[in-house]
Structures are given as C-alpha cells and as structure tokens.
NUNU-394038 format. One record per residue (C-alpha): residue in one letter; x, y, z. Coordinates in steps of 0.2 Angstrom, whole numbers, plus 2048, in hexadecimal, padded with zeros to 3 digits. Layout:
! NUNU-394038
<rec "A",<X,Y,Z>> ...
***
This chain:
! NUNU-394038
<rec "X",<333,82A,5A3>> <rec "X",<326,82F,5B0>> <rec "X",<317,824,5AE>> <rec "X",<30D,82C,5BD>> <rec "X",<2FF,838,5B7>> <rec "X",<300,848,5C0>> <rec "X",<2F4,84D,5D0>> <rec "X",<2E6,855,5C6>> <rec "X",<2E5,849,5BA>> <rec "X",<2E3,83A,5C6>> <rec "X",<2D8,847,5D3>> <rec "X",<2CD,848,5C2>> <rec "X",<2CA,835,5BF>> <rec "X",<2C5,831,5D0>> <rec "X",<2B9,83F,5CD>> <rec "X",<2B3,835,5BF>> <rec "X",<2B4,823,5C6>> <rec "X",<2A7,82C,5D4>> <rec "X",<29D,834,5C6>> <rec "X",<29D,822,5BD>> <rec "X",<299,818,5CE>> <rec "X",<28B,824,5D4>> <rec "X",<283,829,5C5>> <rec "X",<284,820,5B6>> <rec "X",<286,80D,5BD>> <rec "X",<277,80E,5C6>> <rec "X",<26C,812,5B7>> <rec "X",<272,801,5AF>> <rec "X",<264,7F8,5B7>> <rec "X",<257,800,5AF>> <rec "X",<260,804,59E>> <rec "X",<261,7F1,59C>> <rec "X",<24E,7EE,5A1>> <rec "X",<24C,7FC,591>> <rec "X",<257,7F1,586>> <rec "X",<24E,7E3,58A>> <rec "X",<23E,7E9,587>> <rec "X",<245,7F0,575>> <rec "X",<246,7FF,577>> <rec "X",<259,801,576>> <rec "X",<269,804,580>> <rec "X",<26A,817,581>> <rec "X",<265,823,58D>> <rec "X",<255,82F,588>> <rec "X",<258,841,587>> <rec "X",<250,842,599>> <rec "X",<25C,836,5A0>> <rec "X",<26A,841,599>> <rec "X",<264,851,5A1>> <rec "X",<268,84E,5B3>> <rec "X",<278,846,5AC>> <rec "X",<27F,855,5A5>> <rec "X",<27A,85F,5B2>> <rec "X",<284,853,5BE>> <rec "X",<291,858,5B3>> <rec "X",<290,86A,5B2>> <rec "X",<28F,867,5C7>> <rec "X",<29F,85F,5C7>> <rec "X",<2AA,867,5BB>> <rec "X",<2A8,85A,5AE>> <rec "X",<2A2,863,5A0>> <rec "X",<2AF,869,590>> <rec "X",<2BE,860,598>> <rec "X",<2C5,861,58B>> <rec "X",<2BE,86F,583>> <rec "X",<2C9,880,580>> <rec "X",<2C9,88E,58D>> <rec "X",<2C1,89C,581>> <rec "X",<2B4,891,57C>> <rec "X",<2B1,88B,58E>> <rec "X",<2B9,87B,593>> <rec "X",<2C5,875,59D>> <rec "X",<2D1,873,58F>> <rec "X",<2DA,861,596>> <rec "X",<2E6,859,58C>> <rec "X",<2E3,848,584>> <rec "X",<2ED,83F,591>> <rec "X",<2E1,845,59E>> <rec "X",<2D2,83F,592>> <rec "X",<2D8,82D,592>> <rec "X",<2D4,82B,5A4>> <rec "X",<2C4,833,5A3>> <rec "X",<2BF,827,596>> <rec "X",<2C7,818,59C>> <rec "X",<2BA,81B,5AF>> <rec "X",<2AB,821,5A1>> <rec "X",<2AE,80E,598>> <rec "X",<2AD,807,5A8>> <rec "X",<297,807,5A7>> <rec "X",<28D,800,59A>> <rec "X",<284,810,599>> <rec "X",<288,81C,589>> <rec "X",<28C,82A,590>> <rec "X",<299,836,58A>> <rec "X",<29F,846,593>> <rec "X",<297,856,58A>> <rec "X",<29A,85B,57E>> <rec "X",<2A0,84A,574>> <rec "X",<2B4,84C,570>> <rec "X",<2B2,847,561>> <rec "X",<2AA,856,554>> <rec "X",<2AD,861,561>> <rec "X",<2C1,861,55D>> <rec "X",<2BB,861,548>> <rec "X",<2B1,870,54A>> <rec "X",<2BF,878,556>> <rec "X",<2CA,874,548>> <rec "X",<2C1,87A,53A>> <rec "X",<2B2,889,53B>> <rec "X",<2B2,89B,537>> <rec "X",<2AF,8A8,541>> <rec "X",<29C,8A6,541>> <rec "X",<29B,895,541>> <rec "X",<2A4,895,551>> <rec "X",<295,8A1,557>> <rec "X",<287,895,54E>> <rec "X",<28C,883,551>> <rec "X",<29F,884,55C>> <rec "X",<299,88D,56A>> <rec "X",<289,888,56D>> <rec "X",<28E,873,56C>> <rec "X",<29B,878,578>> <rec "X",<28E,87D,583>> <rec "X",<284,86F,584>> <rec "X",<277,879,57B>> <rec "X",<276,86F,569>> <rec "X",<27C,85C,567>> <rec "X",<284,857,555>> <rec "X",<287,848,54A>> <rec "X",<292,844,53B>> <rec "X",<28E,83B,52D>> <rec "X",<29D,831,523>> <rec "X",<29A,820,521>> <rec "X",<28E,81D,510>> <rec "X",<286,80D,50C>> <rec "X",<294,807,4FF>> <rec "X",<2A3,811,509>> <rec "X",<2A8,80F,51A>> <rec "X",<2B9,80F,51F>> <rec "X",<2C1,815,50E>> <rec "X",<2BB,828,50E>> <rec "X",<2C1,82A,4FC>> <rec "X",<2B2,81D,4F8>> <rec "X",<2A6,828,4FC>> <rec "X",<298,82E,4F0>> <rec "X",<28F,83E,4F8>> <rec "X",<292,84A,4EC>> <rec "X",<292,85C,4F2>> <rec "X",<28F,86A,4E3>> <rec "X",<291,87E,4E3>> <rec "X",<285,887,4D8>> <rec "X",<287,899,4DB>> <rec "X",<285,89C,4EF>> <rec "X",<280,88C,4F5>> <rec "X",<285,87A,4F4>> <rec "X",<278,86C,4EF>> <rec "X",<27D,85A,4F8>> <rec "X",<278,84B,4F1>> <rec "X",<27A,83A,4F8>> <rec "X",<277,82F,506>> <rec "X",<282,82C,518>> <rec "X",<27F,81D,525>> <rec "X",<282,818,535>> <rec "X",<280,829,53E>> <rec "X",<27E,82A,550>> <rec "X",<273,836,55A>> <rec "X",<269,83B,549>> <rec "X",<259,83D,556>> <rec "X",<260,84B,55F>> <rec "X",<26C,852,554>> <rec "X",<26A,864,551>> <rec "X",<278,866,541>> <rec "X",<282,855,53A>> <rec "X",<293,858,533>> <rec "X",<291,852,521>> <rec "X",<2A1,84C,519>> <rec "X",<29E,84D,505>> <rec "X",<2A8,84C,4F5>> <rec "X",<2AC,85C,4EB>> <rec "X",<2B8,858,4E2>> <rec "X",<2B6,845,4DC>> <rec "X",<2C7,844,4D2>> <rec "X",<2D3,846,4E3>> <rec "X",<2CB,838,4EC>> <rec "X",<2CD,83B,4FF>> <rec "X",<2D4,84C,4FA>> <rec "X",<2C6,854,4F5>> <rec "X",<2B9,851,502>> <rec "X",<2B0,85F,509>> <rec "X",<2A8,862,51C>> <rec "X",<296,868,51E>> <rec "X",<28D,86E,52B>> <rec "X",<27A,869,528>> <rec "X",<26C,870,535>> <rec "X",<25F,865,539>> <rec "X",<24D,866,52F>> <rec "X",<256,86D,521>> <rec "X",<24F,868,510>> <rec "X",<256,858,506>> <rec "X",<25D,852,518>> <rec "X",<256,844,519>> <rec "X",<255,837,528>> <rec "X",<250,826,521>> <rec "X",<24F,81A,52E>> <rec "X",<257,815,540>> <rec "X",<260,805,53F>> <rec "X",<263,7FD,551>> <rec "X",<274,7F7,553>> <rec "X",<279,7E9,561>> <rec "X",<280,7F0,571>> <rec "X",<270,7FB,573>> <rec "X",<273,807,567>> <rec "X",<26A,80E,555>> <rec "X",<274,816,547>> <rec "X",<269,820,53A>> <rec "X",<268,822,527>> <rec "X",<265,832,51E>> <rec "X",<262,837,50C>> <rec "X",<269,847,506>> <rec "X",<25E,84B,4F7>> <rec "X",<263,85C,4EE>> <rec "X",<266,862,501>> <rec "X",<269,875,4FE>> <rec "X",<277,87F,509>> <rec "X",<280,88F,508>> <rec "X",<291,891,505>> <rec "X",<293,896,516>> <rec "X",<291,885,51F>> <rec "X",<2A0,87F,517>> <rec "X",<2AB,877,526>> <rec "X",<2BB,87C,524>> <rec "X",<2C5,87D,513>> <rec "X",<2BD,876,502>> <rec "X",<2C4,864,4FD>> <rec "X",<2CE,864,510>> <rec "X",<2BF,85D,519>> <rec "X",<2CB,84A,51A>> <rec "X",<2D8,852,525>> <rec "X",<2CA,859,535>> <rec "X",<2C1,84A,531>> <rec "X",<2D1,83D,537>> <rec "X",<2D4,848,543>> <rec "X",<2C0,844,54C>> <rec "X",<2C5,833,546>> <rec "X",<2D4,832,550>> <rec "X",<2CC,83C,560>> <rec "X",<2BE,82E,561>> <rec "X",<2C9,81F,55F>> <rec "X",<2D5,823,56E>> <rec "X",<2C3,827,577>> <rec "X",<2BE,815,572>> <rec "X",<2CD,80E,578>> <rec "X",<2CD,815,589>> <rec "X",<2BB,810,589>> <rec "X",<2C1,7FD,585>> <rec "X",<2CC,800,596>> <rec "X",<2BE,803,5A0>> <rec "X",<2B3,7F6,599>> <rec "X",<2C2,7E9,59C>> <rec "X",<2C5,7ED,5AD>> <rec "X",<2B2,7EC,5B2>> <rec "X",<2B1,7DA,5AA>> <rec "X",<2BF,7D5,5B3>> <rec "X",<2B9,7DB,5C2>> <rec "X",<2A7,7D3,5BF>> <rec "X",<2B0,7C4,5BA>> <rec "X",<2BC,7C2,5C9>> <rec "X",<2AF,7C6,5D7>> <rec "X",<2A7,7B6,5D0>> <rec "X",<2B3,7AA,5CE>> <rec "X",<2B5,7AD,5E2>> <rec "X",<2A4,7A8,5E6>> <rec "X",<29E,79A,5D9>> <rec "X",<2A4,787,5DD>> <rec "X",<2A5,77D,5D1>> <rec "X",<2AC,769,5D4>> <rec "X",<2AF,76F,5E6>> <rec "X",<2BC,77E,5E2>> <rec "X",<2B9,792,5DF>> <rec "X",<2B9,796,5CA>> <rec "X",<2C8,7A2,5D3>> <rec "X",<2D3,790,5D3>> <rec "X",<2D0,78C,5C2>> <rec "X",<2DF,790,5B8>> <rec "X",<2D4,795,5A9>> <rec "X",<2CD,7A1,5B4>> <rec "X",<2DD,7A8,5BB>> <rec "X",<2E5,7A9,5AA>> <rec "X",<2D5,7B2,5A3>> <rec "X",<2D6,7BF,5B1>> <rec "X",<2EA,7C1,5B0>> <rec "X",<2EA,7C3,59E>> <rec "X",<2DC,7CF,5A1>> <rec "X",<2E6,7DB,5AC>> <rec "X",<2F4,7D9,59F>> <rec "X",<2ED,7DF,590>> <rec "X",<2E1,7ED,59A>> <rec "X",<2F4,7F3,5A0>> <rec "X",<2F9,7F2,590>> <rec "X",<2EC,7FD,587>> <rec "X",<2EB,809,595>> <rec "X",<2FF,80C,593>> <rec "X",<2FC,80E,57D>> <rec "X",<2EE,818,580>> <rec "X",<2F7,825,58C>> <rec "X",<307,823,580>> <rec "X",<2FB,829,572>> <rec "X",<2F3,836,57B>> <rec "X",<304,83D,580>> <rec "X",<30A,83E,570>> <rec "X",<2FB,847,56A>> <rec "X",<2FC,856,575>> <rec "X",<30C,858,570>> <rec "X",<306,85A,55F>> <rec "X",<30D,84A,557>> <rec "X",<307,840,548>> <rec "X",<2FE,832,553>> <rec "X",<2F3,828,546>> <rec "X",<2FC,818,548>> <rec "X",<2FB,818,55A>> <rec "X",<2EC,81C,55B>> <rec "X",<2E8,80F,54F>> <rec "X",<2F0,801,55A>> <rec "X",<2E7,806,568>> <rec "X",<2D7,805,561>> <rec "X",<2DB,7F4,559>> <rec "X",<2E3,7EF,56B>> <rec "X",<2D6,7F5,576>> <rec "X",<2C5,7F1,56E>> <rec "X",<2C9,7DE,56A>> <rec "X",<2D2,7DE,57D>> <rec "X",<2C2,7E5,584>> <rec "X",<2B8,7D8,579>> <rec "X",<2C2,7C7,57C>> <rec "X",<2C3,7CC,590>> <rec "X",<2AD,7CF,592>> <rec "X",<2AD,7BF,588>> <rec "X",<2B5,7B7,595>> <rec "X",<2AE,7C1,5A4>> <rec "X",<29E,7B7,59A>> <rec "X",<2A5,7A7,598>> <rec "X",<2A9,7A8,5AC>> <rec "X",<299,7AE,5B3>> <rec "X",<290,79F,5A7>> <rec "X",<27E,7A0,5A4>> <rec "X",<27C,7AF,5AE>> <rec "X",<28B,7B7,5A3>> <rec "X",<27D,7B5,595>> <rec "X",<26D,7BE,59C>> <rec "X",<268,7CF,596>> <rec "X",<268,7D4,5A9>> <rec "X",<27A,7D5,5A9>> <rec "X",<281,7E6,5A2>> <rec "X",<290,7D9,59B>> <rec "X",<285,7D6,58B>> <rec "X",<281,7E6,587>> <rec "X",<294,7EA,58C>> <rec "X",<299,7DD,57E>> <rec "X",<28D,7E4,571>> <rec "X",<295,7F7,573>> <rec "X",<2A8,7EF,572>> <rec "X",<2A3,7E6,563>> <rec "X",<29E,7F2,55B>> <rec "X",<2AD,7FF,55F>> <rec "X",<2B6,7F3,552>> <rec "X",<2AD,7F7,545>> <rec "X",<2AA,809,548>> <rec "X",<2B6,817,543>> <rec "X",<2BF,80C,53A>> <rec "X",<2BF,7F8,53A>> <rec "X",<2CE,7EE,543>> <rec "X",<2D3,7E7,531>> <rec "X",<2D7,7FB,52A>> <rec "X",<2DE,801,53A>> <rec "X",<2EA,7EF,538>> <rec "X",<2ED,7F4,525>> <rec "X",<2F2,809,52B>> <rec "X",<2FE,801,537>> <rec "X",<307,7F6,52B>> <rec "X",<307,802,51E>> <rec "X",<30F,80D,527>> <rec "X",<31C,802,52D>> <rec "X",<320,7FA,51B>> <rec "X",<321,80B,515>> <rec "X",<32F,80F,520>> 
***
C-alpha cells in the first residue's frame, strides 16, 4: 500500500497550514479577549468577510464542491488534510461553503432548488443550518416528534428542534420532520425552511462552552409548499446520515490538528520550565505524555485517511467513520488535558487558546452523535456479523 498522498494534495495543505498560520491564528488573541468579556468564541460576520475573501484569493473556496456547481470537486482524502491544518487554531472557522449540508443538498434537490438554495450556498451567497436534535430526541432520529402534515399544496410543521448552529445568520435551515410516524426512522422527511417564514420560530440562544451558542426554535403551524420538500417523502434518514457522516470525519481531522498543536504548546514548554533543577522535557511523565500524543495523533490521521479513501470509492464507511470520531475527539481531548496539566497554572488561564481548545473538543463528543452510540453502531455491527 502506498501511504504517500500525492503532490497536489500535500501542495494543498501547506497552502492551508499558511492560510491557518497567517490568518486565522493571529485573530486568537483578540477572539479570546471577546470570550472573556462574554461575548463568545465565534468570529462576527465582519470578521468572516475578509476571511472568505482570503479564500476565494487562494483558491480555497468549494474544495470540495462539484465542478458544475463551481468547486474544486476534491475527494475526501484531500479534505482530511485540509481539516486536520483547519483544527490546528482555536478559531471556528470552516472553508466555504460548510461540507456538511452542502453534500445533503447536492444529494437531494430538484431542479429549482438547486437554482434557489444549491447554487447560491455554493457560492458563498446564503449560509444554512439544520435542525435535528429535539428537546426529548437526540441521537435516536426515530425519537423524534416534529410532525410534518400535507393538506392539499402545502405542509404544516409542528414541533420544536434544538441545538442549532449559525440560527443568527442562517438564510434557510434544513428541517428534518416525521411524516410518517409508524416507520420510525423510515418515515422522516427533509424541509427546506427560509428564514422569517411564519410559525419559524427562534426561541432563544443557548451559549455552549468552547465559545459557541446553539439556538432553539418553535415551529408553530409553520406553513410550506409542497415544493420545499428535500428530496423524497419518508427518505429524508438516508441524506440526513450521509451530512452526519461528512461532518464526523470533518471532526475528526479537526481533533488532529487540535492534538498536534497541544503537543507542540505543551513540548515547547517542558524545554523552558525547571522545576527541582531539571527541564519538565526530563520528566517521564512528560515524555510519556508527549509520545503517547504523537501515537495516537498517527493513529487518527491513518483511520481518518483510511475512512476517507474508502468513501470516494463509494463504500459503506459508517463504522469507520464512527471509530474515528470516537478515536479522535477523546485523543484530541485527553492530549489538551495534558498540554494543560503541563503548562500548570498558566495551562488554566483564559489567555491561552488551550481552554477554549478543550471546550470545542469536548463538545465534538457529543455533537452529531455521542461517543456511547457511535460505541453501540460499531459493536452492533460487529455482533451482527
């Protein structure tokens, strides 16, 4: 097996690890002064505008978006490293447009709304959100309650979703609803909902720790025509794993980055502090913490490209995917706790972006899925074999 990624895709990371060093790890002083003062993690809309302007400079925009809608149309194997130098800062930021709903909507529009919603969020012209989670139904979809109704030319949702991101600038959310209740998972449905539309409710913002805020919205008789169906009626489960699965690998190439920063915060440190008359470097505690850093950051980066290969070519990649999302966000977590545990007190101040670092890894395990159910897939899958 050749485990050397080709010219362009390693000529595209180090375009990257620039991008990441010259324009995104300088804003962490002042996006940690923001979250100290309360007002959140995340970069404003004016912070984003150079940012994705920078991208379109570079070539960074749709990478992995289809050549007739605009993009560069890279394979997942070539996202991995992308994400892995994007996971390296502490600031949020994700290549436009996000993977994610991008690959749902690619997967399941209609001619028009490919020309309403598709082409113009692959453009950079409209941002989205999705709405899944529910207040008594996370990870098990089939749980859910949002009830979606057709009477005559439109349908009339009811119900209520939780723990959406980017509600504030979102210009339509991807609504996930049951239409048929009997089937379970089988008859969900897929939505498209455009901003200000009656019965769409946002409630309220929650801030979450790592800097971020999730919203809650009410849908309340929310009225829509039969055209903003996404995709096929009760089939909505199958585009919606698919996202799912997009974003996990994302996360887990993140956690790479994430890890390898630590590491390297962690072991320019142990050279310079003394403690008892050595360097923290010639404690073994610290040298174990560090080797068994750069173990386990191999290790993810080699079941992220695995899983990633086997996805372009077209293979059932749930349980890899799975592992890798378990693997990589509870390495990334245990290595920052120790790149904490080393650096001491200063390890604990806000001024460092390793807090803020932590509080995003932390909650990746929860997010699209909870370590325990991706645990529960992967030996399901095994004991059924």
């Amino acid at each position: 097996m050749n485990f050397e990624l080709n010219e362009e895709f390693r000529m595209l990371q180090e375009l990257v690890a620039h991008f990441v060093n010259d324009d995104l790890i300088p804003l962490e002083p002042a996006l940690l002064h923001q979250d100290m003062s309360g007002a959140g993690g995340e970069l404003s809309a004016d912070a984003l505008m150079p940012l994705n302007q920078k991208c379109r400079e570079l070539g960074l925009w749709g990478l992995d978006v289809p050549e007739q809608f605009g993009g560069a149309n890279l394979p997942a194997l070539a996202m991995v490293g992308v994400n892995e130098e994007v996971g390296r800062s502490a600031v949020p930021f994700h290549f436009p447009p996000d993977s994610p709903n991008l690959h749902m909507l690619i997967s399941s529009v209609t001619d028009a709304q490919r020309e309403k919603y598709l082409l113009p969020y692959s453009r950079g012209e409209t941002v989205s959100a999705i709405g899944i989670s529910e207040p008594g139904a996370g990870a098990d979809p089939a749980a859910m309650s949002t009830r979606a109704e057709l009477h005559g030319d439109y349908w009339v949702l009811n119900g209520r979703k939780i723990w959406i991101s980017k509600m504030d600038m979102a210009d339509f959310t991807i609504v996930m609803a049951k239409t048929d209740p009997s089937k379970g998972r089988h008859g969900i449905s897929a939505f498209l909902v455009d901003k200000d539309t009656p019965g769409f409710i946002v409630e309220r913002k929650i801030p979450m720790i790592g800097g971020t805020k999730t919203y809650e919205i009410l849908l309340d008789n929310c009225r829509l025509h039969k055209d903003q169906l996404l995709g096929e009626i009760n089939k909505g489960f199958a585009p919606m794993q698919l996202r799912l699965s997009v974003r996990r690998l994302q996360m887990a190439a993140w956690c790479i980055g994430k890890a390898r920063r630590a590491v390297e915060m962690m072991a320019a440190h142990a050279q310079q502090r003394v403690t008892f008359g050595l360097p923290l470097s010639e404690r073994q505690s610290v040298q174990w913490w560090i080797a068994d850093a750069e173990t386990r950051i191999h290790a993810c980066r080699l079941m992220c490209q695995h899983a990633a290969w086997k996805l372009d070519c077209g293979n059932d990649v749930r349980t890899e995917i799975s592992m890798a999302k378990v693997f990589g966000t509870e390495m990334a977590h245990d290595v920052i706790d120790h790149a904490m545990q080393c650096l001491g007190a200063l390890g604990m101040t806000k001024e460092m972006p390793l807090q803020l670092m932590a509080g995003q890894v932390r909650t990746m395990r929860i997010y699209d899925g909870p370590s325990e159910v991706h645990r529960w897939v992967i030996a399901r899958n095994r004991l059924s074999q």
